[in-house]
N, C-alpha and C positions, 0 to 999 in steps of 0.2 A: 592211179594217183591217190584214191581214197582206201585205206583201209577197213577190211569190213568188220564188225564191233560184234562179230557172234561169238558165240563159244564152239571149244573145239570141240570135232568129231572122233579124230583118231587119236591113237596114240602117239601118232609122230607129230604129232603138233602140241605137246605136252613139253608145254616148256619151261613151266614151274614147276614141275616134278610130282605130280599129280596123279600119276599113274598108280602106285602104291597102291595110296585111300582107296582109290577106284577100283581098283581089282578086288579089293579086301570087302569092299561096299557092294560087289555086284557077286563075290562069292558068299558072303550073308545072304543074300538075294536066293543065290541058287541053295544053300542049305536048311533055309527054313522049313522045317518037314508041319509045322501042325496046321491044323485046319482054320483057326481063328483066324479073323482079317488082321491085320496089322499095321499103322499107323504111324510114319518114321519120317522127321522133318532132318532139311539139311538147313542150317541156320547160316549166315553172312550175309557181310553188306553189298549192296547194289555193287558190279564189280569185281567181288572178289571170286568168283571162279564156278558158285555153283551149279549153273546150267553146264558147266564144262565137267563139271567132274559125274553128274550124272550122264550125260551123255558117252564121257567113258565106260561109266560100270555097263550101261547100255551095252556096247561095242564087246566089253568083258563076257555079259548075256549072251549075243549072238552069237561071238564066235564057240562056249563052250558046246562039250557037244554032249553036255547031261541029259540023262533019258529026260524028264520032265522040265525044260526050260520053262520058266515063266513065260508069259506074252505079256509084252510093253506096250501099253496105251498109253499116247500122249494126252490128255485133256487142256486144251490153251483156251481158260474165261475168258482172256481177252475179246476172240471173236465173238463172244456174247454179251458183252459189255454194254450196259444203258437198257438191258431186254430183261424183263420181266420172270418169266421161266426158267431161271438157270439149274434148276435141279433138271426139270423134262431136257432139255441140251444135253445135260451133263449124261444122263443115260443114253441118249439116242445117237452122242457120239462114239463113245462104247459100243454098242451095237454095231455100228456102220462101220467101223476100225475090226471087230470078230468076222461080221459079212465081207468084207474087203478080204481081209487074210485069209478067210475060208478054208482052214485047217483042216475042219471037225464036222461030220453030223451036226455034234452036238453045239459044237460055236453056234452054227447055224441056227439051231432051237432057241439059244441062251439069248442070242443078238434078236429074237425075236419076242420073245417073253419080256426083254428088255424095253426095247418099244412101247410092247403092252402096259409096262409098268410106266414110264415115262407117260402115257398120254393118264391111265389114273393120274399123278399125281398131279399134271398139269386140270383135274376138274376141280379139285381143292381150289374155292377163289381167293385169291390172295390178301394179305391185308391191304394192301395200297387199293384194290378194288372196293374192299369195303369201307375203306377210310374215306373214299371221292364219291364213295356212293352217301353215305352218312351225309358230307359237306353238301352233297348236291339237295341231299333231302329235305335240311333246313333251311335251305334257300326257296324251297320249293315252298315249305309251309309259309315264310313269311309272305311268299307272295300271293299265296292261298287266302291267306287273312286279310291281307288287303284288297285283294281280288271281289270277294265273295260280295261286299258290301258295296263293290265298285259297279258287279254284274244285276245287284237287284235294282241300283238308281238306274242301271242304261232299262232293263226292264219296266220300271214303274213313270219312265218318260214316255209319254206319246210319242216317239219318231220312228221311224223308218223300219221296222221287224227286220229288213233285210240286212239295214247298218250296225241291230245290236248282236244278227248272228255273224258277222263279219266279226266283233269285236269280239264275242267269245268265242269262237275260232283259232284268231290269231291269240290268245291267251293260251290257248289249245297245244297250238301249235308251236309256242316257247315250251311250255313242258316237255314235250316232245323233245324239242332241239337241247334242253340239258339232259335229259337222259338217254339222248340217240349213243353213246358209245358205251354205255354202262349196261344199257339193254343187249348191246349187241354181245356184249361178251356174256352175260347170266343166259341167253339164248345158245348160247355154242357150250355151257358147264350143261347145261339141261338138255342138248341133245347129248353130248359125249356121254353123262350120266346115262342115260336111257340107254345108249350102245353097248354100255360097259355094265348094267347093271350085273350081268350074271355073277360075277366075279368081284370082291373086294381086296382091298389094294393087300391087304397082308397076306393074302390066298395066293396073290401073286408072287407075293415077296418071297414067300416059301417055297415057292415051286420053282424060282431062280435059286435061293438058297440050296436047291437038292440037287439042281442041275451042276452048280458048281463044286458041289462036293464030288457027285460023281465024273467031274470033266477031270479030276487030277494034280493038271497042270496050274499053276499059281496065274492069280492075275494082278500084274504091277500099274497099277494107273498112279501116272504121272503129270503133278500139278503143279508149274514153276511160276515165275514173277507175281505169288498170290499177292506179294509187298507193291504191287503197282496199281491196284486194281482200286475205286476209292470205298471207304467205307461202309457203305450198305453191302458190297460186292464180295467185298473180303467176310463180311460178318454170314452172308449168302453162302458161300464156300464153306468154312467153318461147319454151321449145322446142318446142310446138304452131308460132310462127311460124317459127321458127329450122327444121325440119326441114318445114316447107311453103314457105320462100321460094323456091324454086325454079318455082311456077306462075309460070306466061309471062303479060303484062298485066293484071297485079295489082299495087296500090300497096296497103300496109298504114300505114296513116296511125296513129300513136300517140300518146297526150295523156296524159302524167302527170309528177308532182316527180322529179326525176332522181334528188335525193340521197333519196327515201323508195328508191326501187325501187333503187340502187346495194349501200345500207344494206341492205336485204331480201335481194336476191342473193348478197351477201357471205355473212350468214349462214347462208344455205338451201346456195350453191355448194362457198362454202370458196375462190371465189377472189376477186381485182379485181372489184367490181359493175360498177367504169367500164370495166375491160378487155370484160368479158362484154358485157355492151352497145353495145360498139364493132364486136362480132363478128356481131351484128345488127343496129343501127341502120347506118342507110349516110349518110340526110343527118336532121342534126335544125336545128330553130330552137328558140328562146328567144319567150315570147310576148312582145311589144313592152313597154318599160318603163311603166307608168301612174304622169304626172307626181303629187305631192302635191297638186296645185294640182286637179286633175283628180279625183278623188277627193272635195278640200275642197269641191269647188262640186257637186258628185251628193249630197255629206251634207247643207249647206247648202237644196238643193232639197228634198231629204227633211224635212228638220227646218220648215221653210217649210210646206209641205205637212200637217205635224203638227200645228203651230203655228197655222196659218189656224181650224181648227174650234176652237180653244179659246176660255173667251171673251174679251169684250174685256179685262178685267181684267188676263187674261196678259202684251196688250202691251206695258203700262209697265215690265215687267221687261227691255225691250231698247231704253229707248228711247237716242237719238244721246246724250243728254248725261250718262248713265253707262255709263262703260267698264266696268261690272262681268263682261259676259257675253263680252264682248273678255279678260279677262283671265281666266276660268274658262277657255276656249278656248283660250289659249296657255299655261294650266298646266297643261299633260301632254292635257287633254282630247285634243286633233285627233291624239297620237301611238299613239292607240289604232288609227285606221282605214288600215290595209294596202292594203286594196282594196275595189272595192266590194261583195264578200259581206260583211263588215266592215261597214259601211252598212247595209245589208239587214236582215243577222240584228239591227243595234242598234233599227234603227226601227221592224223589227217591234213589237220589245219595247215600245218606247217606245212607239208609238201604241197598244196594248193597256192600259198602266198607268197609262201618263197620264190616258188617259179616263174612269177612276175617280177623279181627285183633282179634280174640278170637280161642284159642283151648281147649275144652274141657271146663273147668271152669274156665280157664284164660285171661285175656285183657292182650294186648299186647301194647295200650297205651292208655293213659288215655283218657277215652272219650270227655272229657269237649275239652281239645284240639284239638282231631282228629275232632268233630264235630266245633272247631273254625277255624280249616285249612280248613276242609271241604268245610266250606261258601265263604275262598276266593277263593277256587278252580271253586266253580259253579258260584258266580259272580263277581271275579277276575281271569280269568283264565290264563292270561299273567304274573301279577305277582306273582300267583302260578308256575309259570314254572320258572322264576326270581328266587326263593325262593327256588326250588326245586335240584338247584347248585351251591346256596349259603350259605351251612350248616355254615361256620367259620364266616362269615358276620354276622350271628343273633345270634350261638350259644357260639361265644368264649367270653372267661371270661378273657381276656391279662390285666389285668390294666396297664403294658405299652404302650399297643397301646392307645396313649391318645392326644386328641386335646381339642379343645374349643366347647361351643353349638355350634359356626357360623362357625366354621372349623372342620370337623371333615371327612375322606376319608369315613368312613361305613357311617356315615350317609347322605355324596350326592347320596353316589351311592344307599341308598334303597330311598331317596327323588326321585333323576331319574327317577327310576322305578317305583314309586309309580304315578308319572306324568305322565306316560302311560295308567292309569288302566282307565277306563271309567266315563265319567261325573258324579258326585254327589257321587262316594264310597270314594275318595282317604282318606279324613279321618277318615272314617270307619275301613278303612283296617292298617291305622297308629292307632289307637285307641287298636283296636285289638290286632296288632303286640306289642306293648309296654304292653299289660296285659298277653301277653302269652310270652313274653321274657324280661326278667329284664333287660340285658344285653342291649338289642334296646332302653327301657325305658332312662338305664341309658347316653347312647351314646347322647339322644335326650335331656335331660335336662340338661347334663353335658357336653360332650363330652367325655366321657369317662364309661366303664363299672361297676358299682357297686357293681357289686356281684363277688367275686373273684373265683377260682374253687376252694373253699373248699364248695361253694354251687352245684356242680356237681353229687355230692353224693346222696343229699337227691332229687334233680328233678330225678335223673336215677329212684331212690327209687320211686317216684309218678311217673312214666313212662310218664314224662312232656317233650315238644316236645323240651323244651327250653337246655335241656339234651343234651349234644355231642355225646353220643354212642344211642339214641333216634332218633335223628331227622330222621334220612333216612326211620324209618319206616313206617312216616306218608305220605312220599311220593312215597315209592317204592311199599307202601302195601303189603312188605312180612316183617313177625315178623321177629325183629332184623335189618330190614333194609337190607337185603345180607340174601340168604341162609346159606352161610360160619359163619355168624356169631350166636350170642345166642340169642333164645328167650324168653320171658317174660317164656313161658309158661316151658319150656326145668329150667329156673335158680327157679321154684316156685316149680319144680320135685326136684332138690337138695337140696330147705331151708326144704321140708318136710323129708328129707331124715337124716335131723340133729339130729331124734332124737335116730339113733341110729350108732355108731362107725362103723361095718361094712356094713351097709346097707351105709351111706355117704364115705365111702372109696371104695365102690364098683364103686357106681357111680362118683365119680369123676376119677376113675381111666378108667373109660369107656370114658371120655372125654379128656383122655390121649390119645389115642389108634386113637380118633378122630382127634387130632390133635388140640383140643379146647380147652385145659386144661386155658393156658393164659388168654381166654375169661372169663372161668369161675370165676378164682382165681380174675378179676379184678371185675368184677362184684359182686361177694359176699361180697367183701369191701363195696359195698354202702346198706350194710346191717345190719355190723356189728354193727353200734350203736341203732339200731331197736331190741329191745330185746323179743318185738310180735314174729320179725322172726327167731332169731338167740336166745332162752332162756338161762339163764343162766345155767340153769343144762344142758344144750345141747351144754353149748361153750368143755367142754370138751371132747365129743365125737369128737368135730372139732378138736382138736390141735391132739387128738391121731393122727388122721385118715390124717390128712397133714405131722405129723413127720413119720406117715406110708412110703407116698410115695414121702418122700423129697428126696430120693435117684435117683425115675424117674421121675425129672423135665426136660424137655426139656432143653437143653442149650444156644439155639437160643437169639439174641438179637438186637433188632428193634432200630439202631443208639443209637448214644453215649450215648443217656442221659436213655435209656430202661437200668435197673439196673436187669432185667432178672424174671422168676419166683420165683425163690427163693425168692426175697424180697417181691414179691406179699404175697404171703406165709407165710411169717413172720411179714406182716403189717397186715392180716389176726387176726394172734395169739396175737398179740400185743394190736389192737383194742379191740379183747372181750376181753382180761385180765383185757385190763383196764377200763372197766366198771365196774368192782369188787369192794368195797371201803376196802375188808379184803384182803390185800397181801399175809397173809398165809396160804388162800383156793388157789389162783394162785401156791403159791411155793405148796400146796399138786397136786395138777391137773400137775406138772411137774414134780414131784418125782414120781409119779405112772406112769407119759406116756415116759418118758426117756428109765425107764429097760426095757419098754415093749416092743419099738417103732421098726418098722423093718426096719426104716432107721437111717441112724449115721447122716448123715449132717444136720436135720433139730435142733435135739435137741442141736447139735453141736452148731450152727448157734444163735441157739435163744439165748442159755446163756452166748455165746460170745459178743451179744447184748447188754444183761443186765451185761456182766464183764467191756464193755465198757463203760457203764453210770456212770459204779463205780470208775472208772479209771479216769474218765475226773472230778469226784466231780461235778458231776450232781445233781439237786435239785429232792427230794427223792419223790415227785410228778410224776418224768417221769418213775420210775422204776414199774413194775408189780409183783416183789416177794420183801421184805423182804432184803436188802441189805446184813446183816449177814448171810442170805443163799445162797448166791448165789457159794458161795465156795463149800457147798455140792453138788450143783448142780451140777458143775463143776468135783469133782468125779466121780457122776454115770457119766457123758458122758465119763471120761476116762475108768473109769470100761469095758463100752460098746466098748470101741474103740481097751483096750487090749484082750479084749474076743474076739473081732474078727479075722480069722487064717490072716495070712501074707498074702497069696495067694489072698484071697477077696478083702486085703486093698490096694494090688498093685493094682486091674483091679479097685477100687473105681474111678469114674471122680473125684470126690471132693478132691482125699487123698493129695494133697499139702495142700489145707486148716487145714484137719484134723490134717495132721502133726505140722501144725506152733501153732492149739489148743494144742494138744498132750504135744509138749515143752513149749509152755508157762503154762499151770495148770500143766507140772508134777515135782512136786519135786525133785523126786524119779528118773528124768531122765530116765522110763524104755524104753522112745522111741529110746534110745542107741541099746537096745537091738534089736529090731527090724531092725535097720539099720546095724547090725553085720548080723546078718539072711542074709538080702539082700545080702549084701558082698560076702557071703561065696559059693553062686550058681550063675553062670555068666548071666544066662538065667534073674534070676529075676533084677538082679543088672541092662539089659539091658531094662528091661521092667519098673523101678523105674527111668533110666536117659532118657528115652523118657518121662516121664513126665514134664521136665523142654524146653519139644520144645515148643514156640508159634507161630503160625500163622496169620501174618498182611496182609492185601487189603489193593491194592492202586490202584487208575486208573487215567492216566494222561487226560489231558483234548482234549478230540478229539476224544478219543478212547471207544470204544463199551466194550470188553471184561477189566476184571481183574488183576490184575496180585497180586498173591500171594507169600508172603516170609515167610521163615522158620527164627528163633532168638531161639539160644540156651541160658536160663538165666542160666548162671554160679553161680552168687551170690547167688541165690536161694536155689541151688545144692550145696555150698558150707557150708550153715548154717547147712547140716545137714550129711554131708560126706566131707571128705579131696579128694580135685579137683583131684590131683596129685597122688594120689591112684584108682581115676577113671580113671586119663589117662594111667596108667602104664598096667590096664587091657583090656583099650578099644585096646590098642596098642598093647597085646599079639593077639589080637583077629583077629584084623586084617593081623598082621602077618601070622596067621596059615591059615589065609583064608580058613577058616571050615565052615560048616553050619548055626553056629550062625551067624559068618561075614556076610553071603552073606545076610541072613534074615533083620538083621538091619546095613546092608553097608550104609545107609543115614543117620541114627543117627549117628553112629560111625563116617565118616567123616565129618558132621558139627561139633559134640563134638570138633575133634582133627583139621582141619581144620582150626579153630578159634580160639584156645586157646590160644595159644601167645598173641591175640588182645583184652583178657577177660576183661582186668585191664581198656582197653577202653572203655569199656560198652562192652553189649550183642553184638554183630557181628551176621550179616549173614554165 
């Protein structure tokens, strides 16, 4: 799944075309005939290919088969990095890489001579020893001066001889403890000295000097990422080579960004970086340019590659006859990748997070996007986090919220933040952002949003980031954005389930249970004008299977302006009717799911809908049946509503609706009858005037908790029973203070409680 971010070995992995330079670089190599060391950097940035292309000419070395090949040593400072000694390393890994290979006699003598040399150089103490020794010295004095006049008062007091040698002791024995590490090492220079005196270090250096004139064979030590290493380290490397150039057939081959290590030297020297490096490099190259074109098509294979395991679903996001993913790609997208580490570190990522946004046979967002947020996440990763709690900022569609191009509050605050992102992307990622959000598009050219939320629908639909119930999942990386919420994969389990009546009533009733049903009902709206998803012969199974379970909709309702599930529900049935162009296939699809349907309030609901279009002389455009049927309509749901026993239509939540349908389509007045029923048993009578309680929140400002009020509506109660016939009974009842009383004593005295105050509205 991860790509590994090394450089290449062989030639067949030479996919920039690399191979050339490299042979031409490793046959230099093998013709240099003179004796003098030689000094040869490859210069580029972090990236561009150096360690690869040396590692060819490498490969170029081993295979020839010249009498006198060089031997390639790798030297990596990194493993000596933060350590003191880098020059003694630097020979003794030399050494141990000749003994290893074990050629020669003579390696053998060289790699040990080498050694010798390494530990000389390692008796030289370094300046950082003398620097901590210095600092440790005048702390030493100062405390000598204070000391001295401190030690003759404890002397010239008569106390305890034993208390004043304790105290100069311990005074003793601080000087001690600052100079315990500084001693330890002048202790190990003074024996190495003494072991070593026979010999001085240039007796040595000359007698490696002869050995490698007469070994032959060239020696190539090889020093790469010296641009990574920090500034003492890099400045350490430098005069380590600079004061060894002088061994006879040795090439020092160097790879690193000229201007990191120029910039470095400057500051560490105090002079010209490029001067100083002119005084040791002798010959440098440039590693070969790598065309854009060269790069497009290594990412291209990459992305291919990524893309194959996905599933099929993904591929209709690329397919020839939308240029969508052509033009995310030329806005700013392909200005991201430099080189191919660029490539690498992207599709790493990408193939790890991609693999989560699919279950089963489903995407969960569209990939053209996820892989263009992807890009600013790897190389925008600040203003991916900016982005990633700013869902209303990129995704809202307000065309109120509106200013001018050169005023506009969203768009300083994503200009802001765009002015943080790192040197040479920021209009990449503004490029970007405006082809993956119309909305940003339009804020930037206008000041204002273009696309109004009647385009909501169809992004949800393409699972486009640019989508409000979308966006969080590109950045939380779990489908739906929230586990609580719906995912792609869970709402493509319900459109396949359309094509049969109980199989989609089943499952949506299982997201009842879940508590998701809202989720769902709003989501399948952005489906309904998709007739791929939603077929026409399958809209009918959907209206059965919602006036199924329009009886158990949740009644919850998310601030004022949430109209509740039911309307979800009914925008549902409304939508696929109205793709229909024949009215009286819709008015049969309602006649057959009415008698059938095992709930009252949905069929109730809808054809109160369609009574209302007719009512208002509505343009015959908005209606889904036949205007002259809509009366029959209106029977069967009476039919169904007198079939149903009293007892049922009392516990109904919905039955005040039902009731005001009831009276207004019945002619025939037989909702009379029902309300004499009621009357005539106390029990149900008390269970019919609890329906007329409501329930208001209020919370004053300052306060944590709620407070809730009961409001009895009288008028309501009144349209369909005489008030004063209610109170005559609620007031026997309370009288007898019987069983019933005690059960509904809160109804009963709100009812009577407030009555007198009716005329003034509802009362508490």
């Amino acid at each position: 799944m991860f790509i590994y971010d090394k450089p290449i070995e062989t030639e067949k992995d030479d996919f920039l075309g690399r191979k050339r330079f490299s042979q031409h670089l490793g046959k230099a190599l093998l013709d240099w005939k003179e004796k003098e060391s030689l000094v040869i950097a490859i210069y580029g940035e972090w990236g561009s290919g150096k360690s690869s292309v040396i590692n060819l000419a490498s490969e170029n070395i081993e295979k020839s088969d010249h009498e006198n090949k060089p031997t390639i040593i790798e030297f990596n400072p990194w493993i000596f990095s933060e350590e003191d000694s880098l020059g003694e390393h630097f020979f003794n890994e030399i050494a141990k890489e000749l003994e290893i290979r074990n050629d020669t006699e003579k390696d053998k003598k060289i790699a040990k001579k080498l050694k010798f040399y390494a530990s000389l150089l390692s008796l030289t103490p370094e300046e950082n020893l003398l620097a901590g020794l210095s600092s440790k010295a005048l702390l030493v004095l100062g405390l000598v001066g204070i000391s001295l006049s401190q030690i003759i008062s404890w002397l010239n007091i008569p106390v305890n001889c034993i208390q004043n040698a304790l105290l100069i002791g311990g005074f003793l024995l601080v000087l001690v403890e600052l100079f315990k590490g500084y001693l330890s090492k002048f202790a190990n220079y003074f024996e190495k000295k003494a072991e070593y005196y026979s010999k001085s270090v240039s007796e040595v250096k000359r007698e490696i000097k002869k050995e490698l004139i007469d070994r032959q064979k060239k020696l190539v030590i090889v020093i790469d990422d010296i641009d990574r290493l920090n500034q003492s380290e890099i400045r350490q490397i430098f005069r380590l080579i600079r004061v060894n150039a002088d061994f006879p057939n040795t090439i020092y081959l160097l790879a690193f960004d000229r201007k990191i290590i120029e910039k470095n030297l400057e500051e560490q020297v105090g002079v010209s970086g490029k001067d100083y490096l002119n005084k040791i490099v002798q010959v440098n190259f440039d590693v070969p340019f790598a065309k854009p074109s060269k790069i497009s098509t290594f990412l291209f294979k990459e992305l291919d590659r990524i893309l194959s395991v996905l599933p099929e679903s993904a591929q209709k996001y690329f397919g020839q006859d939308d240029p969508y993913w052509v033009n995310v790609y030329h806005s700013g997208f392909k200005d991201f990748f430099k080189n191919i580490r660029d490539v690498k570190r992207f599709a790493s990522s990408l193939e790890f997070n991609i693999s989560q946004m699919y279950q089963d046979k489903v995407m969960e967002v569209n990939p053209i996007d996820f892989i263009a947020i992807e890009a600013i996440r790897v190389f925008a990763p600040d203003f991916y986090l900016f982005m990633r709690d700013k869902s209303a900022l990129f995704t809202s569609t307000d065309r109120n919220d509106r200013g001018s191009r050169n005023n506009n509050p969203r768009k300083d605050e994503i200009e802001k933040a765009l002015n943080e992102s790192p040197n040479g992307i920021k209009e990449s990622v503004l490029e970007l952002l405006k082809r993956l959000f119309p909305q940003v598009d339009g804020i930037f050219q206008y000041g204002y949003s273009t696309h109004g939320h009647e385009w909501q629908s169809s992004w949800s639909n393409n699972l486009r980031v640019c989508a409000t119930n979308n966006f969080d999942s590109y950045f939380t990386l779990i489908p739906g954005g929230d586990e609580e919420e719906l995912s792609q994969f869970e709402i493509e389990e319900i459109l396949n389930k359309t094509n049969s009546e109980e199989e989609f009533e089943k499952i949506i009733r299982e997201y009842i249970e879940k508590g998701k049903i809202r989720k769902v009902l709003q989501r399948i709206q952005d489906f309904t004008g998709d007739q791929n998803r939603i077929s026409q012969n399958n809209a009918k199974n959907v209206v059965k299977a919602l006036f199924n379970i329009s009886d158990d909709l949740p009644e919850e309702k998310v601030g004022m302006w949430d109209f509740g599930a039911d309307m979800d529900l009914m925008r549902i049935i409304y939508q696929l009717l109205k793709r229909e162009t024949d009215k009286n296939k819709n008015f049969e699809i309602l006649k057959e799911a009415i008698p059938q349907s095992k709930g009252l309030f949905g069929p109730a609901q809808k054809v109160s809908l369609e009574s209302s279009r007719k009512e208002k002389g509505k343009d015959s455009d908005e209606f889904v049946v036949p205007k002259d049927k809509i009366e029959e309509l209106q029977k069967l749901c009476l039919e169904k509503i007198q079939d149903t026993t009293t007892d049922d239509l009392l516990k109904h939540k919905n039955l005040l609706y039902l009731l005001y349908r009831w009276k207004e389509w019945d002619k025939e007045e037989k909702w009379k009858d029902f309300i004499q029923r009621i009357t005539e048993e106390d029990q149900k009578l008390m269970s019919f005037v609890a329906k007329f309680i409501a329930e208001s929140k209020s919370q004053t400002i300052g306060d944590y908790g709620v407070k809730i009020s009961k409001k009895f509506n009288y008028k309501s109660l009144g349209d369909f029973i005489n008030l004063e016939q209610v109170k005559t009974k609620l007031k026997e009842m309370k009288n007898q203070n019987n069983e019933l009383y005690k059960g509904n004593k809160e109804t009963i005295n709100l009812f009577l409680n407030n009555f007198d105050k009716k005329d003034k509205g509802d009362l508490d």
